[in-house]
N, C-alpha and C positions, 0 to 999 in steps of 0.2 A: 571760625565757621562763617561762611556768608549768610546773609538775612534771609531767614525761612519766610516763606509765602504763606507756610502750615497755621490755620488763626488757631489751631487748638494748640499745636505746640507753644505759640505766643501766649497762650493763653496759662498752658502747664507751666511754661517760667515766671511767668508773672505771680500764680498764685505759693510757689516754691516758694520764690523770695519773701514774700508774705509770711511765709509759715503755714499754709491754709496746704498741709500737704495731703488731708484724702481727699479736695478739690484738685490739688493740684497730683495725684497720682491716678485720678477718674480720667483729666485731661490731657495728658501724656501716656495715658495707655490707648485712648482713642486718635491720638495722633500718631502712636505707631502703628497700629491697624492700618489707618490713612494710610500713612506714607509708604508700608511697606506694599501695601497695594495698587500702590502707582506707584511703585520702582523707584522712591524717591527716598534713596537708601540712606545720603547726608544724613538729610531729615529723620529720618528711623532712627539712625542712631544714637542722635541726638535726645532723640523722646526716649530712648530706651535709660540714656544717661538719668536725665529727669525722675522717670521713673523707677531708676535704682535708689537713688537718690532716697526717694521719696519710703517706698518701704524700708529703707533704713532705719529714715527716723521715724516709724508706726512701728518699729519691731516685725515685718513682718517680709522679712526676704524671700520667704517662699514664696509668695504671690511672684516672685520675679522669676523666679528659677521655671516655671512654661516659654522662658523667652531664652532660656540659653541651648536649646536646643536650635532651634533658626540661627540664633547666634551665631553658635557655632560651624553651623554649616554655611552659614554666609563667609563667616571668614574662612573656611577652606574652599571654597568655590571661585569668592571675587580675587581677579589678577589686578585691581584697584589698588595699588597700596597706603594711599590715602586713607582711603574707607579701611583694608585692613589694618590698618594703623591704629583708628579708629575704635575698632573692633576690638583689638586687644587691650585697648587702654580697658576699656569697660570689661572683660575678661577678667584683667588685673586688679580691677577695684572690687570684683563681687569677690575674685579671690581672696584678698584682702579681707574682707569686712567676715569670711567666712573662714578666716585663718587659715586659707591650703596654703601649703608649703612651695608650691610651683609660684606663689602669689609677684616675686620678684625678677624671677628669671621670664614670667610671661609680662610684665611692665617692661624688662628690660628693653625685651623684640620689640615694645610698640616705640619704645624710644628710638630705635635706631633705623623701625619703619616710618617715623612720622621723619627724620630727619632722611631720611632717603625721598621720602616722596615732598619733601618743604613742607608736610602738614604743622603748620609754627604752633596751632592752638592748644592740635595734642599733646604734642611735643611739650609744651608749658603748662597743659593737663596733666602729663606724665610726670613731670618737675616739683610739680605739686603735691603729685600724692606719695610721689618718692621721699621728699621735705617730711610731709605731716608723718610718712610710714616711720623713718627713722628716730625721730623726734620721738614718737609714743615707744619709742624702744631706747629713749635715755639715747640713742649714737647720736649726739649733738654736732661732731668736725663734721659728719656726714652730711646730717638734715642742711647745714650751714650749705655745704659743699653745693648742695640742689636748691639753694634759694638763692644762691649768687646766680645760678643759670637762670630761673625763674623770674628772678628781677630785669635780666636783658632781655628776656622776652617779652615781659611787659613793659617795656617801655616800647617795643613794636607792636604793641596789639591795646587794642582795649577792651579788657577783661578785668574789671571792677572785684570780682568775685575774686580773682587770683591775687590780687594786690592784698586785698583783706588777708585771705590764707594766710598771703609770704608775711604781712603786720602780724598778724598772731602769733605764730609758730616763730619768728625771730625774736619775737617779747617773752617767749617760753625760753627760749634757748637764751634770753641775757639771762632769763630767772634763775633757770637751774646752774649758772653760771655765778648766782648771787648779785649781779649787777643790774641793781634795782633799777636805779635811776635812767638808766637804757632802757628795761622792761617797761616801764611805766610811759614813757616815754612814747612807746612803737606802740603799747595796746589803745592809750588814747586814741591815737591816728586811725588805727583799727578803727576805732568807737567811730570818729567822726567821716570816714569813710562809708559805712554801714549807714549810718541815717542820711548820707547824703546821697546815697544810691538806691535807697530804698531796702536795702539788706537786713528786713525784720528779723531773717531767721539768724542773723547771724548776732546781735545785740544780746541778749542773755547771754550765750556763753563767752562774749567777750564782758561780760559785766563779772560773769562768774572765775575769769580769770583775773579782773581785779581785785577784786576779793581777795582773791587767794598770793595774788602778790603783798596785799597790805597784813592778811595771817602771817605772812614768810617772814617778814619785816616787823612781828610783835605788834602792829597797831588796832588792835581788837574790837576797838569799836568804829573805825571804819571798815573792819572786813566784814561784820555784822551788818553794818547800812547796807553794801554794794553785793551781799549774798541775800537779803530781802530783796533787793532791786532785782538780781538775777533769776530770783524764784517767782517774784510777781510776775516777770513778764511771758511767763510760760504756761502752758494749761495740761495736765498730768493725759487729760483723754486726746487732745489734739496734739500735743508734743511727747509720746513716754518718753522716746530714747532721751529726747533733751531734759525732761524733768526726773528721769531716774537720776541722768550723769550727773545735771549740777545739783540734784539735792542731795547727793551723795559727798559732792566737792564741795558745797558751803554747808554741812551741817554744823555750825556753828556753837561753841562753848562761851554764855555770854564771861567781859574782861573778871568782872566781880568771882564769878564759880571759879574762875580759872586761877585765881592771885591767892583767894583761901585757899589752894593746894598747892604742895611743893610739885606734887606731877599732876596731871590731867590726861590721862590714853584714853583713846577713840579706839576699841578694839576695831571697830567696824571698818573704819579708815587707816588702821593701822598708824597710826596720828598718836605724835604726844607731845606736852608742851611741858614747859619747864617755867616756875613763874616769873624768875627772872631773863632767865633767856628766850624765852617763848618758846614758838616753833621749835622744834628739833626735825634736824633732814637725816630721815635715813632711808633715803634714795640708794636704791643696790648695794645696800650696808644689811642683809636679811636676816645673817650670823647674830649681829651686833643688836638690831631688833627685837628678836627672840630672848637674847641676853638682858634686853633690859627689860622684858617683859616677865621675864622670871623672876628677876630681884623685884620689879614692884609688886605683884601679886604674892611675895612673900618677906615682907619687910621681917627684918630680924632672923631669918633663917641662916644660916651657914651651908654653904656650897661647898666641897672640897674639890680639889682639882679631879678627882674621880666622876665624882658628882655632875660638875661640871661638862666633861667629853662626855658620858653616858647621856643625859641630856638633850645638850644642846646640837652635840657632831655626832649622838648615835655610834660613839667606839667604845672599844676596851682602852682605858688608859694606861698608855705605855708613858715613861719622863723621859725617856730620850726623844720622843717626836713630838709630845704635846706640851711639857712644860713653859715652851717658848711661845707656842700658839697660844696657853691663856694668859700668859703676859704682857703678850701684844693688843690681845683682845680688849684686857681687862684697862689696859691703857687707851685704846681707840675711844672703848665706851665710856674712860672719866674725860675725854675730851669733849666729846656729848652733850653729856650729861650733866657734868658739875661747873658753875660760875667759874671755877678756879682749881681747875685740873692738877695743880701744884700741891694745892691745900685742899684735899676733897671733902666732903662731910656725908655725901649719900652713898660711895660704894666702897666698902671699906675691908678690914683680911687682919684676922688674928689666927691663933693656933689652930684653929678649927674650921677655917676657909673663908672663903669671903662672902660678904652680907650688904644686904641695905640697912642701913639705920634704923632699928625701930620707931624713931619719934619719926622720920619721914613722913610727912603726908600722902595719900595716893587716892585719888577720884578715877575707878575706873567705869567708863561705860562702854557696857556690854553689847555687843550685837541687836539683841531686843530693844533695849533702851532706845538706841540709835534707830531702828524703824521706828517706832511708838511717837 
């Protein structure tokens, strides 16, 4: 986008990157007034961006929604395709944040309007939010797919803000890959990008993603230092969305609680840690979750395979369909779960079904606990 004249839009970007976002969402609502009232549509749109933005992270989208009405009638009206371009990027992202289902097919059109019209900025706006969209949906070949685009466009443009994104969301995407040393690697850069653009609002939740790379990795008492780090630097009344997410993402189990127990589940976070293997990932594994949430809130019980379907897949157990399914099950989750899948000692099967070991230890916290 070319350099706005608008001092209040200068003004609303300035105080965004701050973090100072009901300064900075007072200020990009009076620049869209401005600019829509002298026909200085760029400019509009741009503050509208701002200000989407902005009640985001206040929790408070509906302050936005009296503006998609003009919105939208701008974009059926302008033969601009630029500006519609434009138009529907931001269309796409309120869709997004509001979970419509049109949310992708209308990102799509702005994509292939901003490349119709050479809008390069959208178009590498559009790249971006397609990346981060994916990614929060585990499609990683994908998210990958729109950062490789993303990256060629910024090295045409400079866009500070998008460079950061594509570090992040590529240091997520080694993570959930388990290739630490790549992740740690990218969210640094992240880091040092952010304080050297001024990018306050973005510093916590890159603090809060290393964190959570050094959790993934078993090292407990640095994910503890850099999830204090990530929570100081936020304020619950001027940041919620930011200070629900990451105190949600670093509520932390100090190493000591966590090593007195053979398990440690975070009902809240759906989180459990194993004490010699730490972390356990059961990213889109929700069967196998549930499976191991049963055997720990019932050490020494016996499951039978009956037991088990009723449960946990909600059937009537037949053994011609399901005997193979807890077989498979029961072996995903001793890979999990147990040091030594070969030789298990926590999920075990005699005459009467299968069980956790009564000596098992198990720390569960609950729901409440986790607010509190």
């Amino acid at each position: 986008m070319a350099k706005t004249d608008n001092s209040q839009l200068k003004i609303a970007k300035l105080e965004y990157h701050k973090g100072d976002f009901v300064e900075a969402s007072l200020s990009a609502k009076k620049a869209a007034q401005e600019t829509l009232a002298q026909g200085q549509f760029a400019d509009w749109l741009e503050a509208l961006r701002i200000l989407l933005q902005c009640c985001f992270e206040l929790d408070s989208l509906c302050h936005f929604e009296t503006w998609m009405t003009p919105l939208q009638q701008f974009n059926d009206s302008t033969s601009d395709n630029s500006l519609k371009a434009s138009a529907h990027h931001l269309i796409a992202h309120y869709q997004i944040l509001k979970r419509n289902e049109d949310a992708e097919k209308t990102l799509s059109y702005a994509m292939a309007l901003s490349t119709l019209s050479q809008n390069l900025e959208c178009l590498a706006r559009c790249f971006a939010l397609a990346a981060t969209l994916h990614a929060r949906q585990d499609n990683i070949p994908k998210a990958l797919e729109y950062l490789d685009k993303l990256d060629i466009m910024i090295k045409e443009l400079s866009l500070d803000d998008l460079l950061i994104t594509s570090l992040v969301v590529r240091s997520y995407a080694h993570s959930s890959r388990r290739q630490f040393d790549r992740a740690q690697e990218l969210i640094w850069q992240a880091y040092e990008r952010a304080g050297q653009h001024g990018h306050q609002l973005a510093i916590p939740s890159i603090l809060a993603q290393i964190a959570h790379l050094h959790r993934e990795q078993g090292a407990l008492d640095l994910y503890q230092m850099y999830a204090e780090l990530a929570m100081r630097g936020i304020n619950e009344l001027r940041h919620p969305r930011l200070h629900r997410e990451i105190s949600q993402y670093c509520t932390f189990t100090p190493a000591k609680a966590i090593h007195s127990f053979d398990f440690v589940l975070d009902e809240a976070q759906n989180q459990l840690h194993e004490k010699e293997k730490g972390y356990l990932d059961f990213r889109n594994q929700h069967i196998l979750l549930e499976l191991a949430i049963l055997f720990l809130k019932n050490p020494g019980t016996r499951f039978s395979k009956e037991d088990l379907i009723e449960i946990i897949w909600k059937q009537a157990y037949d053994p011609d369909i399901h005997d193979n399914l807890i077989y498979v099950s029961i072996k995903r989750l001793r890979l999990l779960l147990e040091p030594n899948s070969e030789s298990p000692k926590y999920i075990l099967r005699d005459r009467k079904g299968y069980y956790l070991t009564a000596q098992t230890q198990v720390q569960i916290k609950n729901r409440e606990e986790t607010k509190a």
